[in-house]
N, C-alpha and C positions, 0 to 999 in steps of 0.2 A: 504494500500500500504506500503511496507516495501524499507528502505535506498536504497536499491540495484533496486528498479524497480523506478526508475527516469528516466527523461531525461536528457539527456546532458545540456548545457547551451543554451539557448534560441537562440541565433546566429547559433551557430552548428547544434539544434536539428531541426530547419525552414530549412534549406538547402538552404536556400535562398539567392540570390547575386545579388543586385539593379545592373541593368545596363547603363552607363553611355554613354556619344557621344562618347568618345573614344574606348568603346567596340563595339556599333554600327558598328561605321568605320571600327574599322578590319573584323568587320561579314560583311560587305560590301567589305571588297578587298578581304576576302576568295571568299565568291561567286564569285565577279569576276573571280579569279583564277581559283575557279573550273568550269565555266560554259566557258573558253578560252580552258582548258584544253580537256573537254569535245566537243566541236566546233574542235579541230584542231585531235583527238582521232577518230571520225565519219565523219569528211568533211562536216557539216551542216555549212556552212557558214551565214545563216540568224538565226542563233543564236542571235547572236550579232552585225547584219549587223544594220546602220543606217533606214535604211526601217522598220525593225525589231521593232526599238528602237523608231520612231517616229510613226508606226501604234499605239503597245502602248501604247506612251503618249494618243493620240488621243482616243484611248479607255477607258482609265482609267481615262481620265477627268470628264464625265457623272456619271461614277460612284463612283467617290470621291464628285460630289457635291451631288447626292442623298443622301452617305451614311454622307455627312456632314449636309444635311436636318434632317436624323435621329438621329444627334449627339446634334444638337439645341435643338429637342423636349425631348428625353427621358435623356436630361440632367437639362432639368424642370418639370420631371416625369412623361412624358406622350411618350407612348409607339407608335409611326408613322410605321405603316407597310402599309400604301399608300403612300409612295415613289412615285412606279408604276404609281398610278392615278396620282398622282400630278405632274410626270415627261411628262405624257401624255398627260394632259392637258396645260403644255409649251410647247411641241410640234408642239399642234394647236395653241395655239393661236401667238407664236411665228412664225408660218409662213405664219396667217390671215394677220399677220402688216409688216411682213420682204418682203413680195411680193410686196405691197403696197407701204410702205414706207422705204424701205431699213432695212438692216441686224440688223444694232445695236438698231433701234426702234423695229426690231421682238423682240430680247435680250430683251428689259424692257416690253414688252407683254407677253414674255414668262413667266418672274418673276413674272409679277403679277396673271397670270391665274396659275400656282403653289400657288401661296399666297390666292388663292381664293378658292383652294381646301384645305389649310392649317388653312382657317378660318372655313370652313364646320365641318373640323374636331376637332378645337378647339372648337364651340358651341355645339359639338356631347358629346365631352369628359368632358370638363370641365364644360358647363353650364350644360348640360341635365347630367351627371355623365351616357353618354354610354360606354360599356366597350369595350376599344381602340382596340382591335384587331376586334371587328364587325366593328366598325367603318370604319378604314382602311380597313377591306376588301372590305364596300361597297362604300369607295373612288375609290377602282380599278375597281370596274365595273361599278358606275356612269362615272367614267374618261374616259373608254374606248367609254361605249354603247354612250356618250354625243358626244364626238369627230367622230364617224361614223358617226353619225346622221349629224351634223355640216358640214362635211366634203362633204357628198353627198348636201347638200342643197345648199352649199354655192362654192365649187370650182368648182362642177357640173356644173356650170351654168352661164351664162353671160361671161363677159369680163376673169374672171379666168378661166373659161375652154378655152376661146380662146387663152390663156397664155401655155394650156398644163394642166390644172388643172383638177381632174376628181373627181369619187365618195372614189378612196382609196389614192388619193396623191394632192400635193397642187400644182400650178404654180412653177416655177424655181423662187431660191433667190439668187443674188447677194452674192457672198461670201465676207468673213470677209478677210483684208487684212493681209498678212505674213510676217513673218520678216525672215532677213539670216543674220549671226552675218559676217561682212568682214572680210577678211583674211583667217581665218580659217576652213567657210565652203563656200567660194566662195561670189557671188553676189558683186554690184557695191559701190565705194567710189568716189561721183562726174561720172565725166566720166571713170573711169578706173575700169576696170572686174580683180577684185581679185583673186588668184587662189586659189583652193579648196586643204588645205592642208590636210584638215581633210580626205579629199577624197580617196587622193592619199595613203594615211598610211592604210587606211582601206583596200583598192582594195590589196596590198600587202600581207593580211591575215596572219602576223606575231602573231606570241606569246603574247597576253596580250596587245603588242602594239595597234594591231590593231582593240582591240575588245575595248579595252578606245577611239581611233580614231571615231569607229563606234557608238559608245554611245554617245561621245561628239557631233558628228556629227548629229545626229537624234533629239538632246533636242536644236540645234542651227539654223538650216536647215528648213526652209519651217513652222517655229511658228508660230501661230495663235495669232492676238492680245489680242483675245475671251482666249486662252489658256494660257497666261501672267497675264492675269487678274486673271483669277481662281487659279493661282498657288498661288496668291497672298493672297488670302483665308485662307493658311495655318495657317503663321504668324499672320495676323490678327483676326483671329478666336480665337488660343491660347490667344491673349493679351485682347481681350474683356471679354472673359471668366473667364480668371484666374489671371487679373490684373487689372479690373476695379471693380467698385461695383455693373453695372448694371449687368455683367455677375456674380459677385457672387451672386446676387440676384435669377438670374437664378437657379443656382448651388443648391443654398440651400432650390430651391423648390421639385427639384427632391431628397435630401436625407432627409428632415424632415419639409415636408409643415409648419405642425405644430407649430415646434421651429422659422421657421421664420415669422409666422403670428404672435408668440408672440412678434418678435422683428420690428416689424412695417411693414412688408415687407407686399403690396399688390398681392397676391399670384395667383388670379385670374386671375388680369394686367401681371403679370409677364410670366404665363404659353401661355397667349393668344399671347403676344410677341414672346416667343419661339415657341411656334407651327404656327404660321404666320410666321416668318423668314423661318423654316424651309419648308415650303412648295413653299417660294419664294428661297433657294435654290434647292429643285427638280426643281421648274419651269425653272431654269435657266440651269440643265443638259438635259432638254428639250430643249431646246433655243440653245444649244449649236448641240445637234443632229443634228439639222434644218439650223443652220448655217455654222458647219465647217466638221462636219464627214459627214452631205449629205447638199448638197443646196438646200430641198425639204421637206416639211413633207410625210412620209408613210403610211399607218395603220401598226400595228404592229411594230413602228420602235426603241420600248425602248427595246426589247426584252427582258424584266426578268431586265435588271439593274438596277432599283429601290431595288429587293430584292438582287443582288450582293452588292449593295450599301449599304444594313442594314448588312449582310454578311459581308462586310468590318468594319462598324462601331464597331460590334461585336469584328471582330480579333483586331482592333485597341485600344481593352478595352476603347473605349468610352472618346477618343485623336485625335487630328486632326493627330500627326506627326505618330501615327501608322495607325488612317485611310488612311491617303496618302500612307503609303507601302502596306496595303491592296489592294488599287486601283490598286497599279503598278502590283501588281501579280495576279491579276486578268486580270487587260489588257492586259497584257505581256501573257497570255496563251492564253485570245480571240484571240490576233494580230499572233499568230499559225498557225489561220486559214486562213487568208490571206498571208503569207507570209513564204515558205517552206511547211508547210501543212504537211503531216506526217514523212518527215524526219529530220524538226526538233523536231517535239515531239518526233521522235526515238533517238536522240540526248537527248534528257533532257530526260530519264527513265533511263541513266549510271548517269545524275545528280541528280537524287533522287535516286538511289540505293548506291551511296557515301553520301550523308546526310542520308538515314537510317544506312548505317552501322556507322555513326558517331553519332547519336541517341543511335544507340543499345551500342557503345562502352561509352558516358556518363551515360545512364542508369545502366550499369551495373559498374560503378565506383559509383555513388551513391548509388548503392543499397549498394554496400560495405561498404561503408562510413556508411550509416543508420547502416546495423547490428552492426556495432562495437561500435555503440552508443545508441541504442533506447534497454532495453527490454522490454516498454511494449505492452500489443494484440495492440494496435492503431499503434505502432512502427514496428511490426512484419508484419502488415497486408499493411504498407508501403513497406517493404522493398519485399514483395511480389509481392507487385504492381511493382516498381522496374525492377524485376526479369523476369517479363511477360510481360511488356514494350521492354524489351532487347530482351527476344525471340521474339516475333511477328515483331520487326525493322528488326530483323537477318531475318526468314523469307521473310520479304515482300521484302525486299533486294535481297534473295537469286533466288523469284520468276520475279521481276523485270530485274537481270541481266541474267537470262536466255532467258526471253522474248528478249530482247538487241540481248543476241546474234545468236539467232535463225532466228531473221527476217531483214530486209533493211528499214524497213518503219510502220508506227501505218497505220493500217485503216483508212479514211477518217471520217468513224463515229463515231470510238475514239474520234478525235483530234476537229469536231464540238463537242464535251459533256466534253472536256478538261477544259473550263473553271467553270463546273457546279461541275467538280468532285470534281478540284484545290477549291469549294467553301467549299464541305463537308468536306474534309479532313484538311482543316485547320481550322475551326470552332472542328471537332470535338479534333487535337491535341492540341488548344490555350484555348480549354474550360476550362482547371483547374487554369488558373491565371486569369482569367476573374474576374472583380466587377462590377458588373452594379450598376446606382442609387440606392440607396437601397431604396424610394419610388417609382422607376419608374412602371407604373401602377396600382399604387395606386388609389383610388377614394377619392377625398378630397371632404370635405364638409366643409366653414369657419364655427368655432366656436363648430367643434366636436371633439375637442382636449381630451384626458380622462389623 
């Protein structure tokens, strides 16, 4: 290599820029802006309506604790793609005990029948060294075929069928009690009925106002206690992980078993902890299904969000505070489907046709940036990437805003596959900053260090 084929300086030639809360925040009030902008452009007023915004929290709860079950496990290197089964299995059993014994007794039977599949699959993985993805997948279909079987033998029959209970649904459970914040979104202080300010700014449909109104109004309005709790996950989650020892313990079985078996850590104990937690976190987005999105078990009622949930964990690079944005955009596209239905998805195709052409316009400023600094073939074959990143945004922009203006409304069977699509396309644009454990599915063995 001669003087002139360098890189630039290591800052420059990474192009790389750590992003901080306060950049967060603004990429939070741009979308705001542009998704008011786009609502008041189309007339999709359940863009941003409170109903909108509270279906999905509701939705995205289940699938932030899945995808939090799978952030426990493969952060002790071991790979949980039975979510699914293990969300399945708090389903049932969360609503064998919630019919019986009330709601929040279902909640800690849910946890545990999650945690019981979570142990299956830690004696799978870690005692017997089977390889995590057979395993998992024969958690999903032990979890389901177990729960039909269960389901017909036991709500079929006796006192629970007389309840309503049958061979594909449980009895009726008692819902989880809700909170309304006073003032703001209405409900009582003592005897006096507050008025709903937030209400009223919403129904107004102004500019930016009223889509904050409408969003303040949905996270305030009709909460779930079950939903206060889980939000609470967030925070605590980050701080056992990344601020205690037990969770560095964790931590550093998933990036070099090895290094910490030589430094005393029992690696075993440890993994068996994180794959038990995490499978009593699916239990408990099971639990929640059965408690606050329905007050019933289903057959079929996880539908796929166990693997939305690994989906989320994924875009979250393997974080609780990006698995929680995961969930919201995931539920915020399920909640679609009940709420507007295809003219709000026709609304948000001008919102991703203005984020790709803002895609296409930073791609094509980096690429510039690279040429004028890389010349070597790795640097060129960059800046190429670049270049064809840029075209294909302009494109899928170009084909997006013609779809926009050709029609009034998406298909209805679009806008059911919206949240599956909303899954591929963000995995496949957030896959180049991605680190997963770097032993995550590894097979350890103590004492086979080299």
């Amino acid at each position: 290599m001669t003087a002139t084929e360098t890189v630039a300086p290591a800052k420059a030639g990474n192009g790389k820029f750590r992003l901080r809360w306060p950049h967060y925040l603004l990429i939070v009030a741009g979308m705001l802006v542009l998704l008011s902008l786009v609502r008041v452009i189309d007339g999709a007023n359940d863009v941003t309506s409170s109903g909108t915004v509270g279906a999905a929290l509701r939705l995205a709860v289940p699938i932030f604790l899945a995808g939090l079950g799978g952030l426990w496990a493969e952060r002790s290197g071991v790979i949980n793609i039975g979510l699914e089964g293990m969300m399945i299995l708090g389903t049932w059993t969360g609503a064998w005990a919630g019919y019986q014994w009330g709601p929040w007794i279902g909640v800690l039977f849910g946890i545990l029948g999650g945690a019981l599949g979570g142990l299956l699959h830690a004696v799978a993985t870690v005692t017997f060294g089977v390889d995590h993805i057979v395993s998992g997948v024969a958690i999903n279909i032990l979890g389901l075929g177990l729960t039909q079987f269960l389901a017909g033998l036991i709500f079929n029959t006796g006192h629970a069928k007389d309840l309503g209970g049958g061979p594909r649904q449980s009895p009726p459970i008692d819902p989880i009690k809700t909170l309304t914040l006073p003032v703001l979104s209405g409900g009582k202080i003592g005897g006096w009925e507050s008025p709903d300010w937030l209400g009223s700014l919403e129904n107004r449909h102004w500019f930016l106002v009223s889509d904050i109104a409408g969003i303040l109004r949905g996270v305030t309005n009709g909460l779930s206690l079950l939903t206060v709790v889980c939000l609470l996950l967030i925070p605590l989650t980050f701080l056992i992980l990344w601020k205690t020892p037990f969770g560095l313990r964790i931590r550093s079985c998933g990036e070099d078993p090895y290094a910490a078996e030589s430094l005393g850590v029992h690696v075993y104990r440890m993994k068996y902890a994180a794959v038990i937690i995490s499978g009593g976190f699916s239990g408990l987005a099971g639990a929640f299904l059965v408690t606050v999105a329905a007050t019933l078990y289903q057959d079929g009622q996880t539908g796929g969000r166990g693997y939305i949930g690994l989906a989320s964990m994924i875009f979250g690079n393997w974080r609780p505070g990006g698995l929680a944005a995961g969930s919201l955009l995931f539920g915020y596209t399920d909640a679609m489907n009940v709420r507007g239905g295809g003219q709000s998805v026709h609304a948000l195709l001008l919102f991703v046709t203005i984020l790709l052409i803002g895609v296409a316009v930073w791609q094509g400023v980096r690429a510039n940036r690279l040429r004028s600094q890389v010349v070597t073939d790795l640097g060129r074959r960059e800046v190429r990437g670049a270049y064809v990143g840029a075209v294909l945004s302009l494109v899928a922009a170009a084909a997006l805003l013609v779809w926009f203006l050709l029609s009034d409304a998406v298909p209805g069977e679009l806008v059911s596959f919206s949240p599956h699509l909303t899954t591929l396309l963000v995995l496949a644009l957030a896959s180049q900053r991605l680190r997963m454990p770097a032993a995550d599915g590894l097979r350890y063995r103590r004492g086979e260090a080299r």
